[in-house]
Backbone as JSON, one array per atom type, in Angstrom:
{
  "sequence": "XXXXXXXXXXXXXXXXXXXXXXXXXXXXXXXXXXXXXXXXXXXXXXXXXXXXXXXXXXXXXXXXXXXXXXXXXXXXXXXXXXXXXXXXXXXXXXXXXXXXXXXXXXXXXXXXXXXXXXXXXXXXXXXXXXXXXXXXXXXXXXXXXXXXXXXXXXXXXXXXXXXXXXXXXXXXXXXXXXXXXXXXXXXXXXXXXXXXXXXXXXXXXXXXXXXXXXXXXXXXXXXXXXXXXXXXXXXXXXXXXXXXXXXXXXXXXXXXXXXXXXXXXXXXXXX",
  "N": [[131.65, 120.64, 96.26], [128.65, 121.5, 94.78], [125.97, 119.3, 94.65], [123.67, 118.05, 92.45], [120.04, 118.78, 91.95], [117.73, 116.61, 92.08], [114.93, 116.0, 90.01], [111.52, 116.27, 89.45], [111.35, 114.65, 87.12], [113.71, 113.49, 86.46], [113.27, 111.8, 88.4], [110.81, 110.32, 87.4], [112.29, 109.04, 84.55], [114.01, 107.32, 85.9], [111.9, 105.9, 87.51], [111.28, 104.1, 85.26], [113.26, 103.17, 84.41], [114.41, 100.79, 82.26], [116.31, 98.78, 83.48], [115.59, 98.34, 85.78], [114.19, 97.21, 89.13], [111.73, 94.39, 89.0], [108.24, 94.27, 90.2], [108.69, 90.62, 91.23], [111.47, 90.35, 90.94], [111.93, 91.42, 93.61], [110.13, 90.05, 94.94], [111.09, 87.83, 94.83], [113.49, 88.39, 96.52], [112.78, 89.12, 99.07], [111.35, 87.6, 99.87], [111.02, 84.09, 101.6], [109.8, 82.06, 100.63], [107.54, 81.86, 97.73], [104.73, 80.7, 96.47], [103.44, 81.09, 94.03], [99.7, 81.89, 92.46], [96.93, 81.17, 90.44], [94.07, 82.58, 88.21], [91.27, 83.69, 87.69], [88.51, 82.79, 87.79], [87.08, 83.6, 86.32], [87.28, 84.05, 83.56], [89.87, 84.53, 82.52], [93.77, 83.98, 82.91], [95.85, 86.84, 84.2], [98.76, 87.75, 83.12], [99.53, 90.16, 83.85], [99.49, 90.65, 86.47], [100.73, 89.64, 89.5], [99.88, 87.2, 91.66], [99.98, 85.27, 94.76], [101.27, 82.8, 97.72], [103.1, 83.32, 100.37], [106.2, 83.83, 102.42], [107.67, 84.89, 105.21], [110.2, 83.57, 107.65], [108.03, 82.41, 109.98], [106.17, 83.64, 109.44], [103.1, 84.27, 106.76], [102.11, 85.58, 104.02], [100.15, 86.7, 102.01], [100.27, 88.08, 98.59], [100.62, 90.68, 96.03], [100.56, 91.91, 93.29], [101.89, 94.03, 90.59], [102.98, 93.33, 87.37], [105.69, 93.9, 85.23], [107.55, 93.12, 82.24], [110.88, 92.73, 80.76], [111.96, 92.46, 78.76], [110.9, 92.7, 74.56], [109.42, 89.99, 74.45], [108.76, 89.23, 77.07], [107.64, 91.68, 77.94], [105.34, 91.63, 76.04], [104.5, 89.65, 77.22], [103.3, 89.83, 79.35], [101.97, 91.95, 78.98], [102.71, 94.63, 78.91], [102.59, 95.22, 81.83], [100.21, 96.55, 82.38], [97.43, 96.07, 83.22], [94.28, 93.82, 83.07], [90.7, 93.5, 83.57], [90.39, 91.35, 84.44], [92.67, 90.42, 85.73], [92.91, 91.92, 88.29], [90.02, 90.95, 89.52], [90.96, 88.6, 89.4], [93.17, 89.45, 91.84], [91.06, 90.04, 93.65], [90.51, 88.42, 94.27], [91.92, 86.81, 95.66], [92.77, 88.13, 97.94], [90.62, 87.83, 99.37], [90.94, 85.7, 100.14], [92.92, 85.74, 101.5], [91.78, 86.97, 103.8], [90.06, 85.82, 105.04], [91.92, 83.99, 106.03], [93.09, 85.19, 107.48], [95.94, 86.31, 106.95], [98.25, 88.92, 106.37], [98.16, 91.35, 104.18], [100.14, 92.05, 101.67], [100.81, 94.58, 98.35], [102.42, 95.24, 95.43], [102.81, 98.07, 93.44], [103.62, 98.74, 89.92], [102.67, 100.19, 87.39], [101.76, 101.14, 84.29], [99.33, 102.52, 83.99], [96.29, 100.55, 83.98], [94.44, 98.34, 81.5], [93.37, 100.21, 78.75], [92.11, 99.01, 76.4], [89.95, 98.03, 74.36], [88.38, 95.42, 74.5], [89.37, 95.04, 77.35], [87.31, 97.05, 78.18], [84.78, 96.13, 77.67], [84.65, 93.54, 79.24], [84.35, 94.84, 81.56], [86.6, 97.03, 83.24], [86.18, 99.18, 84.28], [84.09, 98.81, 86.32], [85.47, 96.11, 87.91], [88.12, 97.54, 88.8], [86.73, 99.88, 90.44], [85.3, 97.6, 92.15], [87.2, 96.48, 93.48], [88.04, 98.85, 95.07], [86.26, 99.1, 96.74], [86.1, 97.1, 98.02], [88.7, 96.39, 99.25], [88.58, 98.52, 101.09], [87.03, 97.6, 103.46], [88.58, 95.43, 103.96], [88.87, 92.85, 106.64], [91.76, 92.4, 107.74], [95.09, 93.21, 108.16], [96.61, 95.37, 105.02], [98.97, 96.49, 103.39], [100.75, 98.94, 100.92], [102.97, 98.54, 98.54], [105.01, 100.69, 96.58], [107.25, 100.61, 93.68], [107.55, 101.31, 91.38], [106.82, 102.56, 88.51], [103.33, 104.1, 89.3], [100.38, 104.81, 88.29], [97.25, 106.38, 87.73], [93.95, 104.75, 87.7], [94.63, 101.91, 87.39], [97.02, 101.98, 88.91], [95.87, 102.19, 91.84], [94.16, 100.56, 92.06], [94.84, 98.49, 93.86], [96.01, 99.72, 95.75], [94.64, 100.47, 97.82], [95.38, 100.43, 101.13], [96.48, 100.3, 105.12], [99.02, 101.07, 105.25], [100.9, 102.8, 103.23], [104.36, 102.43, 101.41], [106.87, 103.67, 100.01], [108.82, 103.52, 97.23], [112.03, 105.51, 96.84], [112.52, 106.55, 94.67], [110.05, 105.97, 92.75], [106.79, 106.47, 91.4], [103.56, 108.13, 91.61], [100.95, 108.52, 90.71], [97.51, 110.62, 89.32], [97.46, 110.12, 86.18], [99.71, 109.14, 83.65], [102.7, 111.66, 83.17], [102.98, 111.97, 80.2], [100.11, 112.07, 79.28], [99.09, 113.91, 80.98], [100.27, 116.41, 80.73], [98.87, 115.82, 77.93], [96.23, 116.74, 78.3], [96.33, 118.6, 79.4], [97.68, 120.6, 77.94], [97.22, 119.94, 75.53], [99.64, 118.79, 74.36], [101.83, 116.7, 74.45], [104.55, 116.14, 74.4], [105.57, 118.07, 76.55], [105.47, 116.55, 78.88], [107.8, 116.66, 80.7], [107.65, 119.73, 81.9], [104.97, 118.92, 83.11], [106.03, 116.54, 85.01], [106.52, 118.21, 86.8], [104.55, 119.85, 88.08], [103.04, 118.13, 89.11], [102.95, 116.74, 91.4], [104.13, 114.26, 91.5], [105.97, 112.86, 93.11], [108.33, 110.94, 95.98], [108.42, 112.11, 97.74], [106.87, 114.69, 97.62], [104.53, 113.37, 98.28], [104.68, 111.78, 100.4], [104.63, 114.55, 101.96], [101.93, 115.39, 101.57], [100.49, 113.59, 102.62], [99.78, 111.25, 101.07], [101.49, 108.71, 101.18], [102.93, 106.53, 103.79], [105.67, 106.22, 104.54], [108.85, 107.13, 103.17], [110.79, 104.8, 101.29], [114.57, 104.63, 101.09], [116.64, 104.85, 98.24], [119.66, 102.91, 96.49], [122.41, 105.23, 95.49], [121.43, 106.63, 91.88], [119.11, 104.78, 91.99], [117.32, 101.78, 92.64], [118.11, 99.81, 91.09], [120.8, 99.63, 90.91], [121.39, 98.32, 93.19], [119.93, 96.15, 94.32], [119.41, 94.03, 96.22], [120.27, 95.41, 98.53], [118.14, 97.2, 98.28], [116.07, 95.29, 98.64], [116.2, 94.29, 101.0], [115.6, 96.91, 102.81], [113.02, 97.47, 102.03], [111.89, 95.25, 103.18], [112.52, 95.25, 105.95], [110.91, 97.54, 106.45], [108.47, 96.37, 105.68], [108.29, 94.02, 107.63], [108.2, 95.76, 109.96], [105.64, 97.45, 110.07], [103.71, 95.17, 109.89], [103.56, 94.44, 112.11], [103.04, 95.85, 113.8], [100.5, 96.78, 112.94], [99.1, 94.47, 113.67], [98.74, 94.99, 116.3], [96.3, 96.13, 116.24], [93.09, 96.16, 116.87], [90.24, 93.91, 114.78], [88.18, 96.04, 114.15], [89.59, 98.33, 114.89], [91.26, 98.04, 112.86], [90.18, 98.26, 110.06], [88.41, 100.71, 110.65], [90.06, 102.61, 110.74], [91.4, 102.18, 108.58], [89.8, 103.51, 106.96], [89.33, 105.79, 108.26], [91.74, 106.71, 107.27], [91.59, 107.14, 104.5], [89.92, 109.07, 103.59], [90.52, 111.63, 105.29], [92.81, 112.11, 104.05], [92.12, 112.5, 101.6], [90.9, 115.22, 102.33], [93.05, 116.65, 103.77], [94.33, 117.09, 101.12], [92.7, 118.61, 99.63], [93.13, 120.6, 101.37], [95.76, 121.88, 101.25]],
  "CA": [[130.88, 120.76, 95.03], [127.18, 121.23, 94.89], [125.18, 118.38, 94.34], [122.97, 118.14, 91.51], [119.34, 118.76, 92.41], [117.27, 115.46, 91.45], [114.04, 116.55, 89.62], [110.78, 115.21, 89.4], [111.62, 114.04, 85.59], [114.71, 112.68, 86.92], [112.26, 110.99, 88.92], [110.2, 109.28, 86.14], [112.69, 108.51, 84.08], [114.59, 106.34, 87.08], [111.08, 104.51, 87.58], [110.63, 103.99, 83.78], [114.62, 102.58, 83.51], [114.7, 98.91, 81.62], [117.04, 97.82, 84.6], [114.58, 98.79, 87.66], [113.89, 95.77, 89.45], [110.52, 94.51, 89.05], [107.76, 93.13, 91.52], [109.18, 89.52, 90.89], [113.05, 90.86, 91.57], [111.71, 92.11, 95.26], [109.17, 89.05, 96.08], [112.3, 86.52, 95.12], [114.83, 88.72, 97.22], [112.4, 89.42, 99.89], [110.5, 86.38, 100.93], [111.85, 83.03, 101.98], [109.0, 80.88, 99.85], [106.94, 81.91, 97.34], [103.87, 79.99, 95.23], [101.79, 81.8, 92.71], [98.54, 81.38, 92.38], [96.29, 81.72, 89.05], [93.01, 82.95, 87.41], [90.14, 84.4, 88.29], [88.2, 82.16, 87.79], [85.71, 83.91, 85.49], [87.94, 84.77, 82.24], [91.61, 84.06, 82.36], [94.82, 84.1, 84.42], [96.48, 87.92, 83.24], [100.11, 87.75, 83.52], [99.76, 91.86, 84.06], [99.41, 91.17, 88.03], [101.24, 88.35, 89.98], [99.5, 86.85, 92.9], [100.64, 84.36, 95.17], [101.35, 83.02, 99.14], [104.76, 84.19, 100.86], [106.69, 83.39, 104.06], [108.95, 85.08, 105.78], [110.24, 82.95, 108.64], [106.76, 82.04, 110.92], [104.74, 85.19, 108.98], [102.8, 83.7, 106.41], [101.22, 86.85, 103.69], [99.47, 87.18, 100.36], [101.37, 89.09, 98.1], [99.39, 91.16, 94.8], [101.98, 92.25, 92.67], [101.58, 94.81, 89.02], [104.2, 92.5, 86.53], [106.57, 94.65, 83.68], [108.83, 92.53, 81.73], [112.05, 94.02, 80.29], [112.49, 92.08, 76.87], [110.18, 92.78, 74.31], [108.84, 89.35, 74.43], [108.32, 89.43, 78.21], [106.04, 92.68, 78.15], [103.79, 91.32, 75.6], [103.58, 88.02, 77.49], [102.82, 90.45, 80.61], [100.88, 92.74, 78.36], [103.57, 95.78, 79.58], [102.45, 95.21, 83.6], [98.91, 97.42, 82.53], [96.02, 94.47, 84.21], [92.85, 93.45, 82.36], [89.77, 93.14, 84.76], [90.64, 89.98, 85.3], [93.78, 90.79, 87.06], [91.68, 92.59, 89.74], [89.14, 89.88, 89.79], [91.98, 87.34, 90.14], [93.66, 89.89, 93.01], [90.53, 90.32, 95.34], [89.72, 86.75, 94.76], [93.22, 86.08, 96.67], [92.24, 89.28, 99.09], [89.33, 87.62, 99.88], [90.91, 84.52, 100.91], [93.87, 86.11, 103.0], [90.89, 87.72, 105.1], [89.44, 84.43, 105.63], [92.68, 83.05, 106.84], [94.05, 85.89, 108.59], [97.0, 86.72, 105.61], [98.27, 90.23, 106.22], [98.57, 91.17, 102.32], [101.31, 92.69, 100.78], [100.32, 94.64, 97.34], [103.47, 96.11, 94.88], [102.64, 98.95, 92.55], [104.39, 99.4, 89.34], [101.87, 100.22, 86.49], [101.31, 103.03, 83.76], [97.95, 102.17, 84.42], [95.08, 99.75, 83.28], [95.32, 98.58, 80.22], [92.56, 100.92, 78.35], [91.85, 98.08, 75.38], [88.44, 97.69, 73.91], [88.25, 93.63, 74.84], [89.2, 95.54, 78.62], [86.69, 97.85, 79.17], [83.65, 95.04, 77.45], [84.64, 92.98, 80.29], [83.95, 95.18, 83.1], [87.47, 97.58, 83.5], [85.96, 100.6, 85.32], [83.41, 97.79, 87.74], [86.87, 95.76, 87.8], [88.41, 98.35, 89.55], [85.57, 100.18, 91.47], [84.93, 96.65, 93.08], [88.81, 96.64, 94.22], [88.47, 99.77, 95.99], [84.79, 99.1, 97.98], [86.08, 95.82, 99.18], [89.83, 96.88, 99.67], [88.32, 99.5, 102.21], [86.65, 96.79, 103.95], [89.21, 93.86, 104.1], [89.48, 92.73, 108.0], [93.06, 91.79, 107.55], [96.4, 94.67, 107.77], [97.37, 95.72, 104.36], [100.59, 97.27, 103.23], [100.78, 98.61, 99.73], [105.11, 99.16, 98.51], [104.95, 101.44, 95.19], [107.87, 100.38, 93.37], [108.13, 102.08, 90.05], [105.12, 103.54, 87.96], [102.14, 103.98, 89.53], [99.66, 105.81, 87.79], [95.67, 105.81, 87.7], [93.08, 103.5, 88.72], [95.61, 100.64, 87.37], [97.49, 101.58, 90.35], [95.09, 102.75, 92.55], [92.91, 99.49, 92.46], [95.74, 97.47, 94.49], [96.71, 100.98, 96.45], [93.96, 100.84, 99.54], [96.18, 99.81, 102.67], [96.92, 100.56, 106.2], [100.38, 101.27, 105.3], [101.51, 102.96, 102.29], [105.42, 102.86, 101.28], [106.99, 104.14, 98.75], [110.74, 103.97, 97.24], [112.4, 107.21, 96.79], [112.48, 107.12, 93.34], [109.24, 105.56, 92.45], [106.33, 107.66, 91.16], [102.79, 108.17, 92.01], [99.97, 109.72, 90.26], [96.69, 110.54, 88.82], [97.47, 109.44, 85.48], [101.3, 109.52, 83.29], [102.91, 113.1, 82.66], [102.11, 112.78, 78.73], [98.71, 111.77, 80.03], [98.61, 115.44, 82.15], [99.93, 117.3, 79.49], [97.69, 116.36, 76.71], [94.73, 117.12, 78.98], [96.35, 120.49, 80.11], [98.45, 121.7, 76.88], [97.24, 119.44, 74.53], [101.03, 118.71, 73.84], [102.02, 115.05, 75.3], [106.19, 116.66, 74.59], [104.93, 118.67, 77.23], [105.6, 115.58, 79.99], [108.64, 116.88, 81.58], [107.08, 120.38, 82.96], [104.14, 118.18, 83.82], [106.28, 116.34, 85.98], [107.28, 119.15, 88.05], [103.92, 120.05, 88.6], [101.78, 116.73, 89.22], [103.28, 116.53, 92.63], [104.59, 112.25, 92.15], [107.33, 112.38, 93.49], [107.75, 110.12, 96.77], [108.71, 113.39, 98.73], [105.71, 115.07, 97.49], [103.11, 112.43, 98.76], [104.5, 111.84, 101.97], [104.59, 116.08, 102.51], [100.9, 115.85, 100.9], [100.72, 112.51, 103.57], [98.9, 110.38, 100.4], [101.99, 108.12, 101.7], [103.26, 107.04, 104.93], [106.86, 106.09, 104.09], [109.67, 106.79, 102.09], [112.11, 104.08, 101.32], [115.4, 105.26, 100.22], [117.07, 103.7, 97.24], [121.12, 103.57, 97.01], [121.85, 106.68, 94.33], [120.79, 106.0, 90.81], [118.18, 103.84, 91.97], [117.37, 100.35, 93.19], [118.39, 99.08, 90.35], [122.13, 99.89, 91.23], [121.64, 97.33, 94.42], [118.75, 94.92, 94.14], [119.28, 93.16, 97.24], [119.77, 96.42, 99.19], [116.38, 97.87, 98.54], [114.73, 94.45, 99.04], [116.07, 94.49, 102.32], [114.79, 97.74, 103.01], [111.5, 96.76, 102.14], [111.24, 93.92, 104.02], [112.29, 95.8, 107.24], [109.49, 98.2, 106.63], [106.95, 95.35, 105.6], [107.68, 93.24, 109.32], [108.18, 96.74, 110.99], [104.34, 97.8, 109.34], [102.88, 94.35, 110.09], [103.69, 94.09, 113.9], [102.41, 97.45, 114.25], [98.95, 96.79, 112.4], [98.88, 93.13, 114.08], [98.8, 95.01, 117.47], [94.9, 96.65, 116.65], [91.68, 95.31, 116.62], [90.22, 94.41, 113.33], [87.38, 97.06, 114.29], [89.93, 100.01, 114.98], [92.12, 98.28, 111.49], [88.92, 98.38, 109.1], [87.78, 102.39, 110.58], [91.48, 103.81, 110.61], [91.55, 102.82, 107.18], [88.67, 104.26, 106.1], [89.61, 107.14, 107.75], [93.1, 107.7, 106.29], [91.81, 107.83, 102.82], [88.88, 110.36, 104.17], [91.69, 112.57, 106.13], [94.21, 112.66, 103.3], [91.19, 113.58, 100.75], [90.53, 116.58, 102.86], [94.25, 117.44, 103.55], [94.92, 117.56, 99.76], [91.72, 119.93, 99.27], [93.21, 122.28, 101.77], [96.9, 122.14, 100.73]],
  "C": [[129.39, 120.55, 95.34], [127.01, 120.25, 94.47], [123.9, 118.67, 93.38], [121.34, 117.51, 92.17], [118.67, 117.38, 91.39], [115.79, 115.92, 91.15], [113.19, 115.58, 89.04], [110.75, 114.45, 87.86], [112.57, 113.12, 85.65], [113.84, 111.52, 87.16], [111.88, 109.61, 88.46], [110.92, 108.73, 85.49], [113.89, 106.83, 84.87], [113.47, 105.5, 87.04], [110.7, 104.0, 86.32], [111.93, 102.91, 83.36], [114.18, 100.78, 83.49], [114.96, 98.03, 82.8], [115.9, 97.7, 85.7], [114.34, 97.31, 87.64], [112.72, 95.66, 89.53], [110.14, 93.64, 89.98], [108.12, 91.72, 91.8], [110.72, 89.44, 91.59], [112.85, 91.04, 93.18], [111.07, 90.75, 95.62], [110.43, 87.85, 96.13], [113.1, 86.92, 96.67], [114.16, 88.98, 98.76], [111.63, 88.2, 100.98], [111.09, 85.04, 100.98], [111.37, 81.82, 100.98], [108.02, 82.05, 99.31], [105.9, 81.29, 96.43], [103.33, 80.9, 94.42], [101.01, 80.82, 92.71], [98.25, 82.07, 91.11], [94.98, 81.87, 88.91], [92.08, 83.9, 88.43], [88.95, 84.04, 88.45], [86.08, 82.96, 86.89], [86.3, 83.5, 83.63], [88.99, 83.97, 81.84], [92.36, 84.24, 83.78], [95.45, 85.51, 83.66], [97.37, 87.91, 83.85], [100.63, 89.58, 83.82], [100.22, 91.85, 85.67], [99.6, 89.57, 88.05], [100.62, 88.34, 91.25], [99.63, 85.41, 93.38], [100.51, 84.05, 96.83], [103.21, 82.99, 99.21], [104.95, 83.9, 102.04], [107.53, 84.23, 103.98], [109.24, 84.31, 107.51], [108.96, 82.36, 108.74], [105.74, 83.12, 109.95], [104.47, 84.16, 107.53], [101.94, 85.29, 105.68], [100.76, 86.55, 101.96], [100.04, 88.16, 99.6], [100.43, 89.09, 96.24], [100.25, 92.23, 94.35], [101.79, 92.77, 91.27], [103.28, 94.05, 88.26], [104.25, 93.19, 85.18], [107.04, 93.25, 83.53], [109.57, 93.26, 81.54], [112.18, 93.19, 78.87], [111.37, 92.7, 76.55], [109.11, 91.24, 74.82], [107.8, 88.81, 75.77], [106.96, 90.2, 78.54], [104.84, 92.46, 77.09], [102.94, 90.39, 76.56], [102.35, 89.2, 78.79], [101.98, 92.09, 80.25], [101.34, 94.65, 79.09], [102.78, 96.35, 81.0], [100.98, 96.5, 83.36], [98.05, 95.87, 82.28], [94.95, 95.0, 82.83], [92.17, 93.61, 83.86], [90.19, 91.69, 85.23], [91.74, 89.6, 86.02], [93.63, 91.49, 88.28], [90.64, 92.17, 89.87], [90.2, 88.83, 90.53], [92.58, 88.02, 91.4], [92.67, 89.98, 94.15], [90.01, 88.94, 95.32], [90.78, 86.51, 95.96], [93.2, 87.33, 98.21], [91.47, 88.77, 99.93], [89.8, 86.47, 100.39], [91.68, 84.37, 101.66], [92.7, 86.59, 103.92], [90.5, 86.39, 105.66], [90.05, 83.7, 106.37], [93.77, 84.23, 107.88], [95.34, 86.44, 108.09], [96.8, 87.83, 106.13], [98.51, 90.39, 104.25], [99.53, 91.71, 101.94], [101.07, 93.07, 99.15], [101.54, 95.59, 96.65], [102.87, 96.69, 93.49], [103.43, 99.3, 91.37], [103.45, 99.05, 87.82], [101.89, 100.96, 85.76], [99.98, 103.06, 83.77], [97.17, 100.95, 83.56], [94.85, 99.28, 82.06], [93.78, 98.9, 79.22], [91.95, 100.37, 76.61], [90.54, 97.96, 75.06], [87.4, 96.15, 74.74], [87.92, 94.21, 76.74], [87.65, 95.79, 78.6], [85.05, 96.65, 78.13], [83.86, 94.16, 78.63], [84.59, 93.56, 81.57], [85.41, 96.08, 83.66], [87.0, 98.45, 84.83], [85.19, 99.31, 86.46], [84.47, 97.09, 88.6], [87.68, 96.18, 89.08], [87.84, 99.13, 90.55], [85.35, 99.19, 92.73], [86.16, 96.57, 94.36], [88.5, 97.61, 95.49], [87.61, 99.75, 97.23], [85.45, 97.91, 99.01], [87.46, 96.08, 99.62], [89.71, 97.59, 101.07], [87.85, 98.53, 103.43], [87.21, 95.57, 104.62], [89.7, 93.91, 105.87], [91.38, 91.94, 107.85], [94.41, 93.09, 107.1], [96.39, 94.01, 106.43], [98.29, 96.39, 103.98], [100.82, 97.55, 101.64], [102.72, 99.01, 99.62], [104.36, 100.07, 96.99], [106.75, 101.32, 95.17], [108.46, 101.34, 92.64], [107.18, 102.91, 89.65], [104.26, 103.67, 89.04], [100.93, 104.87, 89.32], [97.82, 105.29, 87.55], [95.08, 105.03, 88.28], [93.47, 102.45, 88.8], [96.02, 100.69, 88.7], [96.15, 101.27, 91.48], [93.97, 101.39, 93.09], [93.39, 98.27, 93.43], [96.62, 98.42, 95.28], [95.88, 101.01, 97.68], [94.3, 100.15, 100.5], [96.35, 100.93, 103.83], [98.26, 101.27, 106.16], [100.92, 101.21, 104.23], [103.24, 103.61, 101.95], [105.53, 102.94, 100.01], [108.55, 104.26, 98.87], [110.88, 105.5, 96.52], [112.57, 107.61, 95.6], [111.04, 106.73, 92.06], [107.96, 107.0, 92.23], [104.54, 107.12, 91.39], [101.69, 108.92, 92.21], [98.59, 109.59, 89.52], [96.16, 109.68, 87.28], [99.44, 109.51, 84.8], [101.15, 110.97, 83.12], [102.33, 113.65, 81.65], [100.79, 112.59, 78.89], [98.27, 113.19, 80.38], [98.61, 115.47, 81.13], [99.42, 116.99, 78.19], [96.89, 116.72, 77.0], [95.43, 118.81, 79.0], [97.0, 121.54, 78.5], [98.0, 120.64, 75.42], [98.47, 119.06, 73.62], [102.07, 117.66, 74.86], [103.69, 115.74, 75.18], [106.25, 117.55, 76.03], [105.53, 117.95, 78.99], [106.89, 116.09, 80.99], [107.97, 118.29, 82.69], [105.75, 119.98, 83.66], [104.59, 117.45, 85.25], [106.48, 117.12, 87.16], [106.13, 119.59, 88.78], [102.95, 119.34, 89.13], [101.95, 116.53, 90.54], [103.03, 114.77, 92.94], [105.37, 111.94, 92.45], [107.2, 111.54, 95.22], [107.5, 111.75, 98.17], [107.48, 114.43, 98.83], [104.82, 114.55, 97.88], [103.64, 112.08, 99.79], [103.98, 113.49, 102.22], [102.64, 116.22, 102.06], [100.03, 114.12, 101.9], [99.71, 111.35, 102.69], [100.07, 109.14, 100.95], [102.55, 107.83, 103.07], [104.81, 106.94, 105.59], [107.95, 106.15, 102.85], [110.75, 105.86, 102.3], [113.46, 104.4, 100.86], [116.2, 103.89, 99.52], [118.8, 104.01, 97.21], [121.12, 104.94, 95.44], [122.07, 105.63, 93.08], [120.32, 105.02, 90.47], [118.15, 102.81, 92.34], [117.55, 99.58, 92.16], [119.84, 98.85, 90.62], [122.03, 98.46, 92.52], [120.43, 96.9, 94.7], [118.6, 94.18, 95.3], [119.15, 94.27, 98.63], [118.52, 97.01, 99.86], [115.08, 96.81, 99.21], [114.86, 94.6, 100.25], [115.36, 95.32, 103.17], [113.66, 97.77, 102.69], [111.07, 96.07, 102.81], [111.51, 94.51, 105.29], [111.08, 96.54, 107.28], [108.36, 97.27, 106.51], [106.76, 94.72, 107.12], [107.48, 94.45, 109.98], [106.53, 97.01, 111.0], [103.4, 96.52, 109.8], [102.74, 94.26, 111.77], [102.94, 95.34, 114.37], [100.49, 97.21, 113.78], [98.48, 95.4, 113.55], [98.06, 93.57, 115.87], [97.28, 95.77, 117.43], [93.85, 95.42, 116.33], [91.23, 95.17, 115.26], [89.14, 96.04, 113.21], [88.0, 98.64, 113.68], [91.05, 99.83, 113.46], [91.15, 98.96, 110.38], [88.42, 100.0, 109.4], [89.13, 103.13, 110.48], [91.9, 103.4, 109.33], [90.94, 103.3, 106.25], [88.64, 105.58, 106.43], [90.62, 108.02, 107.64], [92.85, 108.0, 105.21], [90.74, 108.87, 103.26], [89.74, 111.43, 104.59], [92.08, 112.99, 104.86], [93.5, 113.26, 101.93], [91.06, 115.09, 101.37], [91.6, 117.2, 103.03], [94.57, 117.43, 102.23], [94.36, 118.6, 99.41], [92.81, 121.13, 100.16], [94.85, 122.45, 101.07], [96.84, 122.89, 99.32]]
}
């Protein structure tokens, strides 16, 4: 019997499901100790983005994490996992102090993006984010971003500049959401499914388009189906990814990642 082709709507709706395990589900199942850390020390602490320190065995990493809930009461507390500025104030504060100590970082993606609020963008949203990406490029210390579930816009994108971008196989990864495209393109947000097909977020699409540099595979109908599975498989790629970065200079870490996002701008133009 043929097998039923899995389509990039499929896709979305897999990283969109209630169950999916969120950044929280993976840092429990994945690391041996975890603390959180809080604020930002301008504003608030935003429960949108979890940041924290992490062990595995002897490895010792910073971990910058986009937080869904699944109740209702959850995603208000966590303001449905779309950050304030001050969740990317509070993340490169903790960026800034793995570099200092030598922290490889660890950053998990699962956003519909930013959260586009009035109160936001008076406090500095677009600078917020901008700042993320100048000093992200910069950080002497391997990073590793995972893309989980969502990841859409500069929300993602501001906790997306690493050495070593994975991605699970059903996770998504794009400019902005589908109904997002299609109101821009058809003015018709119902529209979101042939959007998907053409936005090219699927994980298969951004490795072949090399904006990623791994796919993780999930067991079928998702990592939600086996939660301990996928963490595993994460965490092999995270030590496999760190031993490998650990082994350059910071010189040749800091210019080869300035010029993978330079490269993979220019291979998208020509593709």
């Amino acid at each position: 019997m043929k097998e039923k082709k899995v389509t990039a709507w499929d896709r979305v709706k897999i990283a969109r499901d209630s169950k999916r395990p969120t950044s929280l589900d993976y840092i429990e199942n994945i690391f041996d100790e975890f603390i959180e850390l809080h604020g930002d020390r301008y504003f608030s602490d935003d429960k949108a983005m979890v940041c924290g320190l992490a062990r595995i065995g002897e490895m010792n990493f910073t971990v910058i994490a986009e937080q869904k809930g699944r109740t209702t009461r959850e995603n208000i507390e966590r303001n449905f996992g779309m950050p304030n500025p001050e969740s990317y104030r509070k993340s490169l504060r903790f960026m800034k102090q793995a570099e200092k100590f030598h922290r490889p970082i660890i950053t998990f993606i699962d956003t519909k993006g930013a959260y586009p609020g009035i109160g936001a963008e008076e406090r500095g949203q677009g600078e917020s984010i901008a700042r993320n990406l100048m000093e992200m490029s910069d950080l002497k210390t391997p990073i590793i971003v995972v893309v989980i579930g969502e990841g859409s816009s500069g929300g993602a994108l501001a906790i997306g500049v690493g050495d070593q971008i994975l991605m699970l196989e059903n996770a998504i990864y794009s400019i902005l959401s589908p109904e997002g495209y299609a109101t821009i393109l058809w003015k018709d947000a119902s529209k979101a499914k042939e959007a998907a097909e053409i936005m090219k977020l699927t994980a298969k699409d951004l490795y072949d388009l090399k904006v990623i540099d791994k796919i993780i595979k999930e067991p079928e109908g998702g990592a939600q189906k086996d939660v301990k599975h996928t963490s595993e498989q994460i965490k092999k790629e995270i030590l496999k990814s760190v031993k490998e970065l650990n082994k350059k200079t910071v010189s040749d870490l800091v210019n080869d990642r300035y010029n993978k996002f330079r490269d993979m701008g220019e291979y998208a133009k020509v593709k």
